[in-house]
C-alpha positions in Angstrom: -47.4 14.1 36.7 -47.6 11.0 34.7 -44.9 8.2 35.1 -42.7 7.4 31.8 -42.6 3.5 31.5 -39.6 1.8 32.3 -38.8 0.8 28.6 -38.8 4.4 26.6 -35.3 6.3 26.2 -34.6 9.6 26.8 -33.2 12.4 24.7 -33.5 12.8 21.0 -34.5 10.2 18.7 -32.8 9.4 15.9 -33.8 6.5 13.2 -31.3 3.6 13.2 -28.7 3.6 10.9 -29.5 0.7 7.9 -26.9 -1.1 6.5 -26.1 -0.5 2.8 -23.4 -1.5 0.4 -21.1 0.3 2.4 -21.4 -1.5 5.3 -21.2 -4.7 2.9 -17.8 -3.7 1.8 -16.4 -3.3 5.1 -17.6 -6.4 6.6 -15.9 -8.4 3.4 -12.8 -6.1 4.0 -12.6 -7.2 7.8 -12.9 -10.8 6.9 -10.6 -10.7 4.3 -7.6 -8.9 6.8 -8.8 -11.7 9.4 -8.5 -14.4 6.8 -4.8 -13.2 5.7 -3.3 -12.7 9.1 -4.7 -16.2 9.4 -2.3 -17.3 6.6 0.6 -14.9 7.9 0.2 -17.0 11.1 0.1 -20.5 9.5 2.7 -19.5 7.4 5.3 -18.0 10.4 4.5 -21.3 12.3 6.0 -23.0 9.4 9.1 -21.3 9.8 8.9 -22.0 14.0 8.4 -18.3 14.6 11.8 -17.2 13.2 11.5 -13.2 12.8 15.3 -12.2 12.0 15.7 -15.2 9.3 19.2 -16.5 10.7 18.6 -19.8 9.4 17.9 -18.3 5.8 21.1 -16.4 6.3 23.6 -18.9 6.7 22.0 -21.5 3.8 22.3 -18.1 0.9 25.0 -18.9 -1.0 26.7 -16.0 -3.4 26.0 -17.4 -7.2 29.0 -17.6 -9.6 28.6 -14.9 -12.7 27.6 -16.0 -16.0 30.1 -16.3 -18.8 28.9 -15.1 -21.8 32.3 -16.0 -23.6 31.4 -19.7 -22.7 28.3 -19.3 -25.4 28.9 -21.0 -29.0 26.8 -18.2 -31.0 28.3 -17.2 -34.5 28.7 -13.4 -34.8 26.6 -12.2 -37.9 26.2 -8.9 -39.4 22.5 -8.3 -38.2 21.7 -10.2 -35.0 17.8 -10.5 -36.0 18.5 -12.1 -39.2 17.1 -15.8 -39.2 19.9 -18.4 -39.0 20.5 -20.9 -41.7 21.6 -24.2 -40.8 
């Protein structure tokens, strides 16, 4: 019986995958999610890690309505018509 070497694998063999565009695509995809929870970090830090916004809570202020009777506009018969001054 002959000995095997050390270095050869057992069972079937199967060629090795080759990358292809594929494979492209999903590196750039990983990089790009790494690169934006990057930013989501950076940009968290900025507001001192504050998940539940009770900061932004307290400064929000209810605005007051707009009057639209305030506006100087003179009524005319068709609203599209150019104005003559």
């Amino acid at each position: 019986m002959s000995r095997r070497d050390s270095t050869s694998r057992r069972g079937v063999m199967v060629p090795q995958a080759k990358n292809d565009v594929y494979t492209a695509l999903l590196a750039i995809s990983l990089a790009a999610i790494l690169i934006a929870i990057i930013c989501l970090l950076l940009e968290l830090r900025t507001y001192e890690w504050d998940f539940r916004a009770k900061d932004a809570r307290a400064a929000v202020t209810v605005a007051q309505p707009f009057e639209l009777a305030s506006l100087d506009v003179p009524a005319t018969a068709d609203p599209l018509a150019p104005r003559v001054a």
